[in-house]
C-alpha positions in Angstrom: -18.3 -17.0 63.8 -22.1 -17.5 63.8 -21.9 -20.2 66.6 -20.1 -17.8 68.8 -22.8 -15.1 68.0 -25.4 -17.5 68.7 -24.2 -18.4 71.7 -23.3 -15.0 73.3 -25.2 -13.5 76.1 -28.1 -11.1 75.5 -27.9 -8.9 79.0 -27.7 -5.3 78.7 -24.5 -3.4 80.5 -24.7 -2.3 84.5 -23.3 0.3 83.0 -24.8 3.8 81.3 -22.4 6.5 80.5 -24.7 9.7 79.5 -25.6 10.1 75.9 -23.6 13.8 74.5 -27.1 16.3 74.7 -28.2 16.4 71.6 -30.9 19.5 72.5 -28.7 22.3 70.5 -28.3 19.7 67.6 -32.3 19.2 67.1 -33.3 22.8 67.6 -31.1 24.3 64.9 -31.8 21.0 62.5 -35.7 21.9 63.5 -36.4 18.1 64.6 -38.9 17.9 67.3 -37.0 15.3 69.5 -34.9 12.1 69.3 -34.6 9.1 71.2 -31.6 7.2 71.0 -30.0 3.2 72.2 -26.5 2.6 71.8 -24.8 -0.7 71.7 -21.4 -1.6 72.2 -19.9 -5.2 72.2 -23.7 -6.5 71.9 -24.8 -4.9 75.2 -27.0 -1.8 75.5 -25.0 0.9 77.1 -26.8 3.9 77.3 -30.5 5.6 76.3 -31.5 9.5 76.1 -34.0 11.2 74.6 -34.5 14.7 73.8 -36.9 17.5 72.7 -41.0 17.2 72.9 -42.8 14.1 71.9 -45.8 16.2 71.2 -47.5 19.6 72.4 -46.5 20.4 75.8 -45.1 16.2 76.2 -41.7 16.0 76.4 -39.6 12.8 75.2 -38.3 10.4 77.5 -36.9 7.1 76.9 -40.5 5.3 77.9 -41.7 7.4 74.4 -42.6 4.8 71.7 -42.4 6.0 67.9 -43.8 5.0 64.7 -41.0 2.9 63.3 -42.1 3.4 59.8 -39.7 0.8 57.6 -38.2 -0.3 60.7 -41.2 -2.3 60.7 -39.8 -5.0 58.2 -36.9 -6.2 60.0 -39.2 -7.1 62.9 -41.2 -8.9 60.5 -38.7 -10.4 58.5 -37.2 -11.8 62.1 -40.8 -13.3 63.4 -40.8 -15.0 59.8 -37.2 -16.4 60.3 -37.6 -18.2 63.3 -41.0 -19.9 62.2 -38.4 -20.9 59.6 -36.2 -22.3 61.5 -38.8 -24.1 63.5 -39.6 -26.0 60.3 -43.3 -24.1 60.4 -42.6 -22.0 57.5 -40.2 -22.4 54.2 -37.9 -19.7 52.9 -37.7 -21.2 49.2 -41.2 -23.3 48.8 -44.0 -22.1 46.7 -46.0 -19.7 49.0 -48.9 -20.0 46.6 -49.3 -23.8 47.8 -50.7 -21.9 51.0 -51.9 -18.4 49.6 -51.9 -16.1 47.1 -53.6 -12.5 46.7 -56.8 -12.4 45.1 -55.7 -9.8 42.9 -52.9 -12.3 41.4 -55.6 -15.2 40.9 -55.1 -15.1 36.7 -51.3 -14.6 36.8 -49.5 -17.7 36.7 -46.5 -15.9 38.0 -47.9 -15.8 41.5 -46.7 -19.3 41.5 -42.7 -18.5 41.7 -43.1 -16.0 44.9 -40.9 -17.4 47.7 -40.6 -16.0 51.3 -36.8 -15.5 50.2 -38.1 -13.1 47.3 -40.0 -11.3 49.8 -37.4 -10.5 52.4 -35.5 -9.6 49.6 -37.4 -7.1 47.9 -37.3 -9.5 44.8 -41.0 -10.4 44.5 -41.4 -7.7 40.9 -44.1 -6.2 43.3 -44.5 -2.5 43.7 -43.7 -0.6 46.9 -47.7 -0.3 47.4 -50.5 -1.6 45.2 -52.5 1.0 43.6 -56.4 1.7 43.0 -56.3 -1.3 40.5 -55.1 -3.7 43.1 -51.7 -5.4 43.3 -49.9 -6.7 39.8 -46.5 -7.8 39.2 -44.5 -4.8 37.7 -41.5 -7.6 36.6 -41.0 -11.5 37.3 -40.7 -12.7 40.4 -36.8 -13.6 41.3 -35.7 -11.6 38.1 -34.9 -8.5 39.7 -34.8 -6.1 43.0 -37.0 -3.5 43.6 -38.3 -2.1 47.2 -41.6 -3.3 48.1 -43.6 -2.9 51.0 -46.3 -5.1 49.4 -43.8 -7.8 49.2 -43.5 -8.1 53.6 -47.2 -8.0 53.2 -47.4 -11.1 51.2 -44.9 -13.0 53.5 -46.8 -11.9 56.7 -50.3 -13.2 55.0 -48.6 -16.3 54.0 -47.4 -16.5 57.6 -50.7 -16.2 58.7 -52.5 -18.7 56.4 -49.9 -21.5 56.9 -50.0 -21.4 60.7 -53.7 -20.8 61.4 -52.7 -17.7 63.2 -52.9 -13.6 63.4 -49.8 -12.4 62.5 -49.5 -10.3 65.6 -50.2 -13.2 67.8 -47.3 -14.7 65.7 -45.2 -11.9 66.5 -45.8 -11.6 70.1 -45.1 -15.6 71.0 -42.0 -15.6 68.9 -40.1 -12.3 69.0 -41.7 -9.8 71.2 -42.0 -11.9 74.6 -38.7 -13.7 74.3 -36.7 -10.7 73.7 -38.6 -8.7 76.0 -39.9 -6.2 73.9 -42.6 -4.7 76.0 -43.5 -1.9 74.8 -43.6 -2.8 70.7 -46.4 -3.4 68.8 -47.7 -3.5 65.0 -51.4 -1.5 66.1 -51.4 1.4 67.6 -50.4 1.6 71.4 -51.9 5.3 71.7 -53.7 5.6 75.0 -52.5 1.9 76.0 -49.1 2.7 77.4 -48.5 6.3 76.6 -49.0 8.2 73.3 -46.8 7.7 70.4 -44.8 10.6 69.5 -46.9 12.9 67.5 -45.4 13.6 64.2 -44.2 16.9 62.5 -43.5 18.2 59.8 -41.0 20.0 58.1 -41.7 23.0 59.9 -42.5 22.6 62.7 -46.6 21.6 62.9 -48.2 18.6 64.3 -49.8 15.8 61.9 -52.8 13.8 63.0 -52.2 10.6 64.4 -54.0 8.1 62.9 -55.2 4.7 64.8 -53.7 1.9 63.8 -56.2 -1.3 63.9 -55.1 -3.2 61.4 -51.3 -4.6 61.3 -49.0 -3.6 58.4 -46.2 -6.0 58.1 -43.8 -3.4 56.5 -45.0 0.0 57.8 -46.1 2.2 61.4 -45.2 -0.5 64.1 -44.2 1.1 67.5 -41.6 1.2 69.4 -39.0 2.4 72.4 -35.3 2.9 71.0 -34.6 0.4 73.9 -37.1 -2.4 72.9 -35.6 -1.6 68.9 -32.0 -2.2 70.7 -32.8 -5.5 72.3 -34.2 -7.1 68.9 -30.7 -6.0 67.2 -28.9 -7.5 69.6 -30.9 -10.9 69.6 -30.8 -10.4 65.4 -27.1 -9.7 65.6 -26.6 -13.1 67.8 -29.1 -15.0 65.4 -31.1 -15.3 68.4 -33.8 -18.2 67.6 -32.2 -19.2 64.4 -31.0 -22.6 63.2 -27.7 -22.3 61.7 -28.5 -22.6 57.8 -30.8 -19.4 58.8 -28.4 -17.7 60.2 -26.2 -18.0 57.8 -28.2 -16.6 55.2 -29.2 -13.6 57.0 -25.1 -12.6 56.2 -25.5 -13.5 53.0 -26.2 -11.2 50.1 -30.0 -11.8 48.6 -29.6 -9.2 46.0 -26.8 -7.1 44.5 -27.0 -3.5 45.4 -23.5 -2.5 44.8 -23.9 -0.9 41.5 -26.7 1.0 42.2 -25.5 2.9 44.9 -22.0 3.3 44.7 -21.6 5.0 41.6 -19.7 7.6 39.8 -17.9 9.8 43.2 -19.9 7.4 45.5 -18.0 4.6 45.1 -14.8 6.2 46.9 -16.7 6.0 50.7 -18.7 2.4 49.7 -17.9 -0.9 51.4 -17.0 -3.7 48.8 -20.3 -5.1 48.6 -23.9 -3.9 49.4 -26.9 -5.7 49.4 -30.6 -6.7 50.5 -30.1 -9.4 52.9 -33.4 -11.4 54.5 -35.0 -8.1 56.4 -31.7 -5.8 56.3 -29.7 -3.8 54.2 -26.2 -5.0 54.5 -23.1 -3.3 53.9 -20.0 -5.5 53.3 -17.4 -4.0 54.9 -13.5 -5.2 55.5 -13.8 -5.7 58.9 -17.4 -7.2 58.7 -20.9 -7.1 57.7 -23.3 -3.8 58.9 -26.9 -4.8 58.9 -29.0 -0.9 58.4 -32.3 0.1 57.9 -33.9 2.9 57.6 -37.7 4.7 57.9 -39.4 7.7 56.7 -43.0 8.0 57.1 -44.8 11.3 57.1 -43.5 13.2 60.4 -40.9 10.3 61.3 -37.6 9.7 60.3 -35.5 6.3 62.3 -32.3 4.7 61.7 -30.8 1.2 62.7 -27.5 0.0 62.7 -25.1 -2.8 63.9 -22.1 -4.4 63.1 -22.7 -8.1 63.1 -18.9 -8.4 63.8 -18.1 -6.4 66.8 -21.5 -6.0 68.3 -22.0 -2.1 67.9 -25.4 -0.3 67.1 -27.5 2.2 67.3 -31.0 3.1 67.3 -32.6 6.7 66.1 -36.1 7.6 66.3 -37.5 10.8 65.7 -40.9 12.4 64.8 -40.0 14.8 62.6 -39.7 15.2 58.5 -36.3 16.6 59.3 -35.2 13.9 61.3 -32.7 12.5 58.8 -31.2 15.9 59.5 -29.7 14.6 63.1 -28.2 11.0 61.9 -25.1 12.2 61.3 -24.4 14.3 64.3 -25.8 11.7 66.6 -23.2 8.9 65.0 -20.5 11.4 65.2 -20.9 12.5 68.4 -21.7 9.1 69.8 -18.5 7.9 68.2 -20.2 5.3 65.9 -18.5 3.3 63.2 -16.0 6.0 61.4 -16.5 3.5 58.2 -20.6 3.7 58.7 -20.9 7.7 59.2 -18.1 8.2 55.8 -20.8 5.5 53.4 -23.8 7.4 54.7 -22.1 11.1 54.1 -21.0 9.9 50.6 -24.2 8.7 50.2 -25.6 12.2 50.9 -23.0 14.1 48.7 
């Protein structure tokens, strides 16, 4: 099944039947605007966007938006393919190449893997604090999300190639699939303003500048550029097949976790942290989802690796989450997707 995936075509549809108008939805949920891409059998079939991207700027398809933890898959991806292009290693010692200065007197620093990373396995925090970073468990012994942990691979990365992570980024993911209008610093004033976050009622938050890439946090981008890297991710685009067969492969048990007690009933049979995904282990196949909430942004990511459909959802507001739903339903999304994520919110 991978080699098939590998090997399937990357164009997007002739075709773009209209997006349902989601303008009613966002007003009475009090989101500012969406912008959506929706796949179907691998192909992009339609974009829309609705509502204002900031004071008197309304959203169009063009509108990039913080990505907030949409950020790691994209990083997770660059550090795949150096993988498979034998200039990185998912299971060697990443301390052979690097290791935080904050770590220098901790001899666990010497188990962290790029695997552990991807895999929110490194016993790192989400974000270091005022003390500097420290391991809050052993590496490899247990899961815990950590922002800190993409951080760490993207340094590595950067150390063991002799280059800037977002030059890294650019020559390996963003050019090949085309992603023009993506970046990890701020493209404010370069293309067209980022969508200006809101919160939850209503008012405009300051946008600040990004000058300095974060590896799990506030890259940029168009639903449509987010489409086209799930569809090359969903195909294994650029990955040997050892890679890609990982990616399908369950890093770290979630299932317990999150499907207990009256949750259980809508869950798939498995759920895990994959290498840059959440995956969900339906019947009929595997979903790889990811989520992002930063403040004044909510965004959504979605597709089966099985039949080829997606979706993308960016918003800029703190009630963004608030129009998921709706959107899948009325964009007839996986009925199996919108009943885990509705159980999920029970």
């Amino acid at each position: 099944m991978i080699a098939a995936l590998a090997c399937a075509p990357m164009a997007e549809a002739k075709t773009n039947p209209a997006l349902p108008d989601m303008t009613a939805t966002l007003r009475e949920q009090r989101v500012e605007s969406a912008s959506v891409a929706l796949i179907r059998k691998g192909r992009i079939v339609a974009t829309a966007a609705w509502g204002m991207a900031g004071p008197g700027r309304a959203a169009s398809v063009a509108t990039p938006y913080n990505l907030a933890s949409l950020t790691k898959p994209l990083t997770a991806e660059v550090i795949l393919r150096l993988v498979s292009a034998g200039q990185l290693s998912l299971d060697a010692p990443i301390d052979r190449y690097w290791s935080d200065p904050d770590l220098a007197r901790d001899p666990r620093r010497m188990k962290l893997t790029v695997r552990m990373a991807l895999s929110h396995r490194t016993g790192f925090p989400n974000w270091r604090d005022s003390n500097g970073l420290a391991f809050d468990f052993d590496p490899g012994t247990a899961t815990r999300y950590s922002g800190e942990g993409y951080q760490y691979a993207a340094r590595y990365a950067e150390h063991r190639t002799g280059q800037a992570f977002e030059t890294l980024a650019a020559r390996w993911l963003f050019a090949p699939v085309r992603m023009r209008a993506t970046g990890y610093v701020s493209a404010q004033g370069v293309t067209q303003p980022i969508a200006t976050p809101h919160d939850a009622d209503g008012a405009p938050l300051p946008v600040e500048p990004v000058a300095r890439y974060n590896a799990a946090d506030l890259a940029h981008a168009t639903a449509r550029d987010y489409a086209r890297f799930m569809i090359a991710a969903r195909n294994d685009r650029g990955l040997d097949a050892t890679i890609a067969a990982e990616r399908s492969r369950s890093q770290a048990d979630l299932t317990a976790e999150i499907c207990s007690g009256a949750k259980a009933a809508s869950c798939p049979p498995w759920i895990g942290f994959g290498l840059g995904w959440q995956l969900l282990g339906f019947a009929g196949g595997t979903t790889m989802l990811h989520t992002g909430k930063d403040p004044g942004a909510f965004t959504f990511a979605a597709i089966d690796r099985a039949r080829g459909d997606g979706i993308v959802i960016l918003t800029n507001s703190d009630n963004g989450w608030r129009v998921i739903l709706p959107i899948l339903e009325r964009t007839g999304s996986d009925p199996k997707l919108i009943a885990f994520l509705r159980g999920q919110m029970s």
